[in-house]
C-alpha positions as MATLAB code, in Angstrom:
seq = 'XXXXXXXXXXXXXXXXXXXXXXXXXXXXXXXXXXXXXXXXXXXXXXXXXXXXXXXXXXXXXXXXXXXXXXXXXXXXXXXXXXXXXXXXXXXXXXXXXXXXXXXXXXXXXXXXXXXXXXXXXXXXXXXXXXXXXXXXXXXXXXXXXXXXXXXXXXXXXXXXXXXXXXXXXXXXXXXXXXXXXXXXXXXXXXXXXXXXXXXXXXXXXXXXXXXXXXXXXXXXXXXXXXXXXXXXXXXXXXXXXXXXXXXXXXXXXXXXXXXXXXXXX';
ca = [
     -13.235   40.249   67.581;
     -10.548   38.746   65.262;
     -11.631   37.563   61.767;
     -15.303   39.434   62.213;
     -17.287   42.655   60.016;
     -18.673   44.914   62.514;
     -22.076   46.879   61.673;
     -21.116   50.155   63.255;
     -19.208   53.265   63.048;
     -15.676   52.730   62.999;
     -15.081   54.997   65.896;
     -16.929   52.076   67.878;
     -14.476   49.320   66.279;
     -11.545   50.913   66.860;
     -12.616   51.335   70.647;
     -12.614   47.992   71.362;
      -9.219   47.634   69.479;
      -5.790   47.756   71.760;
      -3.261   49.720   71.398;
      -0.519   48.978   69.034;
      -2.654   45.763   67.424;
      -3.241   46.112   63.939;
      -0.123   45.646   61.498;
      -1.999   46.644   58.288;
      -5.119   49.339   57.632;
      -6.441   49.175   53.947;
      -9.270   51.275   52.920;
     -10.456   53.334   50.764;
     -13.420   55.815   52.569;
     -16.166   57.306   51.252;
     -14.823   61.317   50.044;
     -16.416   64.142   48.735;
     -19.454   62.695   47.658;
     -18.754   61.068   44.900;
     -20.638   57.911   45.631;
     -23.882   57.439   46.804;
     -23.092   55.156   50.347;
     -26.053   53.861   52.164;
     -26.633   55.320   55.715;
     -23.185   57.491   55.042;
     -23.574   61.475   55.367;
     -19.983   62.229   56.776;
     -17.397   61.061   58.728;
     -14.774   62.792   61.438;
     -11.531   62.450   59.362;
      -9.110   63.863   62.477;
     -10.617   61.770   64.658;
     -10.497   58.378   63.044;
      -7.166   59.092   61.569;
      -5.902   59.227   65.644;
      -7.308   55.866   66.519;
      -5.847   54.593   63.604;
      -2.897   55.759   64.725;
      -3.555   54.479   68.411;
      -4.320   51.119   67.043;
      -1.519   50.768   64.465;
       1.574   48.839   65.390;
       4.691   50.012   65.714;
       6.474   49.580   62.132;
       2.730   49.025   60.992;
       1.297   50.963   57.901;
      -1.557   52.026   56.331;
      -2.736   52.260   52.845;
      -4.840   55.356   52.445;
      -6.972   55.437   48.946;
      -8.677   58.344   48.293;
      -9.097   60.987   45.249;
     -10.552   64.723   45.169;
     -13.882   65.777   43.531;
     -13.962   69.445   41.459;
     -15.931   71.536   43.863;
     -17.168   75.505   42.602;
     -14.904   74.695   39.138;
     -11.698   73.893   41.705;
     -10.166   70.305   43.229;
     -10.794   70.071   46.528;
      -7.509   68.691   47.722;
      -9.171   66.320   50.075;
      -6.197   64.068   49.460;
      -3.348   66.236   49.986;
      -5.068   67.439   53.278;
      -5.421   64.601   54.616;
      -1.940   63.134   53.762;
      -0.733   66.147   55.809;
      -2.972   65.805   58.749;
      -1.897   61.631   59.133;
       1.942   63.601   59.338;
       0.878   65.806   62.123;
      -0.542   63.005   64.487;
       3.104   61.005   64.213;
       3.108   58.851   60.613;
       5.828   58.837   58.438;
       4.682   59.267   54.523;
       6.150   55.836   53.566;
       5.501   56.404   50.019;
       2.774   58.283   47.953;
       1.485   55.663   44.730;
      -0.812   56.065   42.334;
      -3.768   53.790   41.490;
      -4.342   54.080   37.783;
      -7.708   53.153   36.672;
      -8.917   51.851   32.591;
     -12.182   53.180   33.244;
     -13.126   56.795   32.984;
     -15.874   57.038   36.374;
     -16.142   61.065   36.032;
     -16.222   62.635   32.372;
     -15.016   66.169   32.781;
     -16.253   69.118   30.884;
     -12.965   71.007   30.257;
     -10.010   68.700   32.284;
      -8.557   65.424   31.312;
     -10.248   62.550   32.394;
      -9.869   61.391   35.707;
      -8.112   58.084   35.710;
      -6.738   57.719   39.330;
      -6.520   57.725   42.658;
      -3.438   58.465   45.481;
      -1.854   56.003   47.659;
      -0.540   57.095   50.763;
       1.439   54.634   52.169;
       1.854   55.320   55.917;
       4.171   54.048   58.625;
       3.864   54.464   62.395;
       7.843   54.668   62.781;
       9.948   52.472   60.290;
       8.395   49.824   58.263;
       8.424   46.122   59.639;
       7.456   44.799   56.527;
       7.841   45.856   53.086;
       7.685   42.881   50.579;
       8.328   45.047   47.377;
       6.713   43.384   44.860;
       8.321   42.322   41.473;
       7.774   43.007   37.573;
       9.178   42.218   34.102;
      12.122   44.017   32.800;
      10.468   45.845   29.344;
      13.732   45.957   28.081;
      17.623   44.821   29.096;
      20.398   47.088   28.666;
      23.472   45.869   27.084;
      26.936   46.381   28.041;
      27.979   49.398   26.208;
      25.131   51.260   26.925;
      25.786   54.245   28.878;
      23.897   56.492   31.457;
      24.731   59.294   33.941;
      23.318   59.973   37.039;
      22.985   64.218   37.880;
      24.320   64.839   41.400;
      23.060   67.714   43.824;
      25.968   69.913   42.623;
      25.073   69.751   39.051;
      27.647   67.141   37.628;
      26.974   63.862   35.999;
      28.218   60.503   37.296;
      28.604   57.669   35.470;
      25.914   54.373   35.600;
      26.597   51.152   35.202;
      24.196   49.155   34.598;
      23.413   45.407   35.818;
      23.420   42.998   33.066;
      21.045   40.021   32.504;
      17.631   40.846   35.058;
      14.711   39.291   33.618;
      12.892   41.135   36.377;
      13.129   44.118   39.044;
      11.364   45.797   41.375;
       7.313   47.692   40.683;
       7.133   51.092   39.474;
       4.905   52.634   42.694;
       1.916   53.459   39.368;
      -0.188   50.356   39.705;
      -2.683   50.597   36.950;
      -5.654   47.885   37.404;
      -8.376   46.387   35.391;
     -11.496   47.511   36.624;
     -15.508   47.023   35.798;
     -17.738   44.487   36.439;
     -16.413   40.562   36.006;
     -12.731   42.959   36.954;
     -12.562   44.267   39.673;
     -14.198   41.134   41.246;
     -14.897   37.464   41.027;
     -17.978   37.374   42.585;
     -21.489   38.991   41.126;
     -22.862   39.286   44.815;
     -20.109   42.402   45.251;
     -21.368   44.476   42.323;
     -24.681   45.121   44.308;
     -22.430   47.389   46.256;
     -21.635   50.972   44.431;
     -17.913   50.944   44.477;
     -15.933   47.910   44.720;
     -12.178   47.557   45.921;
     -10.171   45.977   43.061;
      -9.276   42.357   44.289;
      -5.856   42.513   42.817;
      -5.434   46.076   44.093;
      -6.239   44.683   47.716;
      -3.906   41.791   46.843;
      -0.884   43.696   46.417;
      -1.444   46.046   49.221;
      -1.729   42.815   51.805;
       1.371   41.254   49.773;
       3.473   44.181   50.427;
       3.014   45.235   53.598;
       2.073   42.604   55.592;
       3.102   38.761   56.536;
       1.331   35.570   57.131;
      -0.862   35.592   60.084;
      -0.817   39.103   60.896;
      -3.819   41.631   61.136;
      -5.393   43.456   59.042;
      -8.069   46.124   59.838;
     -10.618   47.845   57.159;
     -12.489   50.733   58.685;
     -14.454   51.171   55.958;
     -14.698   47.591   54.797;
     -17.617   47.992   52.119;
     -18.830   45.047   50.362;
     -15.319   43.418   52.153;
     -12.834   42.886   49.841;
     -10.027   43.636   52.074;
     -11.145   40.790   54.391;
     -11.709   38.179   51.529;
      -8.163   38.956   50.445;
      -7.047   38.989   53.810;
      -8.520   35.043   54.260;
      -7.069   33.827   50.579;
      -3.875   35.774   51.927;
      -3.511   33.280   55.612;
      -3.855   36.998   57.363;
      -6.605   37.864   59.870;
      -8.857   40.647   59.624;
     -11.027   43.375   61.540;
     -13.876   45.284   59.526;
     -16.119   48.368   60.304;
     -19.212   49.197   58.031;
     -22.228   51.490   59.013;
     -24.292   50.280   56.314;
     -26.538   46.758   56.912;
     -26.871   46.353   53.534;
     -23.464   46.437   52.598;
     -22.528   44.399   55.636;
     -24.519   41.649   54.475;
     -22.759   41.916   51.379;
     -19.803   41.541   52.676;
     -20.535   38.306   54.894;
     -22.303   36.297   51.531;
     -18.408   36.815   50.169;
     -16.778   35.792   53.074;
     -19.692   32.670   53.405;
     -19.161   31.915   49.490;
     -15.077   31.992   50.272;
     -15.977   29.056   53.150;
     -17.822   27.028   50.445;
     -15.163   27.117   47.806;
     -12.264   25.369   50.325;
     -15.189   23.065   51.615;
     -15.888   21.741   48.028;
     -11.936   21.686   47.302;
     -11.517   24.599   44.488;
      -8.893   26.661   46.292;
];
């Protein structure tokens, strides 16, 4: 079942799956209607989050993407409620990040707009793998600068800084192009409604996961996570309910095939 999109319920997958197989879940499901999915009504939240914990290794994580709608003028805190339920069946909350969109999806009537998402990064015990990710220092700090650092008691201690880093490590905000020709290199994805950002997908598989190892999508989509996975040298389990989607998914992962048969990757 390795490297292979399954048409079905991702309850059916992830019976087939072992226990303690899959080193990295990325996904972001379908939540509080705000997408039209094909052949999607609802789906048992408490139950799949428990087989993805069955199925996750240990020192495994998962990358939870998800966002709240405004139901009877108030958020629904789908998000948070979930977090907190994954924390009840054993995960640690590895770190919460924030996906920060350039696109404005939902135009409120009387909020901000609604530029990102949350994501929870879970881990079944400590992380095996966390291959933070680097970026370019905005600005160096010279030698006389100063800074102080408040401690729980209420006094300051002294900073030094390090001198001369051209780079350090992310900020855990990752904001992404998005749109069509953005969030995807190939026009077959855009028939589906909501794409996963490539480079979004990219980073995830980059961070928290190593050459060869597994990575499962429950609710794959038009399959980003598994094209990534392939340009990535990891190897990939997917669950979609919809056909049509599924078929999307597969003309990617077919189109990836041609492209290292006629030599441009």
């Amino acid at each position: 079942m390795i490297n292979k999109i399954f048409n079905e319920d991702c309850l059916k997958t992830m019976a087939k799956i072992p226990n303690d197989f899959i080193d990295l879940t990325i996904t972001s499901p379908p939540y509080d209607n705000l997408r039209d999915y094909k052949n999607y009504k609802s789906f048992n939240f408490s139950e799949i989050a428990k087989e993805i914990y069955r199925i996750t290794k240990n020192g495994g994580i998962v990358v939870w993407i998800v966002g709240d709608s405004v139901v009877k003028k108030s958020k629904t805190l789908t998000s948070f409620k979930q977090a907190l339920e994954f924390k009840e069946i054993g995960f640690n909350m590895h770190d919460v990040m924030i996906y920060q969109k350039n696109a404005y999806p939902f135009p409120p009537v009387n909020r901000y707009f609604q530029v990102f998402e949350y994501m929870f990064i879970l881990s079944k015990g400590v992380p095996k793998t966390t291959n933070i990710q680097m970026q370019k220092t905005i600005s160096q700090k010279k030698k006389k600068d100063k800074s102080t650092k408040r401690q729980k008691d209420g006094s300051l201690l002294p900073n030094k800084y390090e001198q001369g880093k051209d780079i350090r490590k992310m900020d855990n905000v990752w904001k992404m192009e998005c749109g069509y020709m953005k969030s995807a290199k190939d026009k077959i994805a855009y028939k589906h409604p909501a794409i996963f950002p490539e480079e979004l997908v990219n980073r995830h598989i980059i961070s928290w996961s190593n050459e060869n190892d597994l990575i499962y999508d429950p609710f794959i989509g038009s399959g980003t996570t598994a094209k990534m996975a392939i340009l990535n040298n990891r190897k990939f389990i997917g669950s979609e309910i919809s056909e049509e989607y599924y078929k999307i998914a597969n003309e990617r992962l077919e189109l990836i095939k041609e492209d290292f048969i006629d030599g441009s990757n």
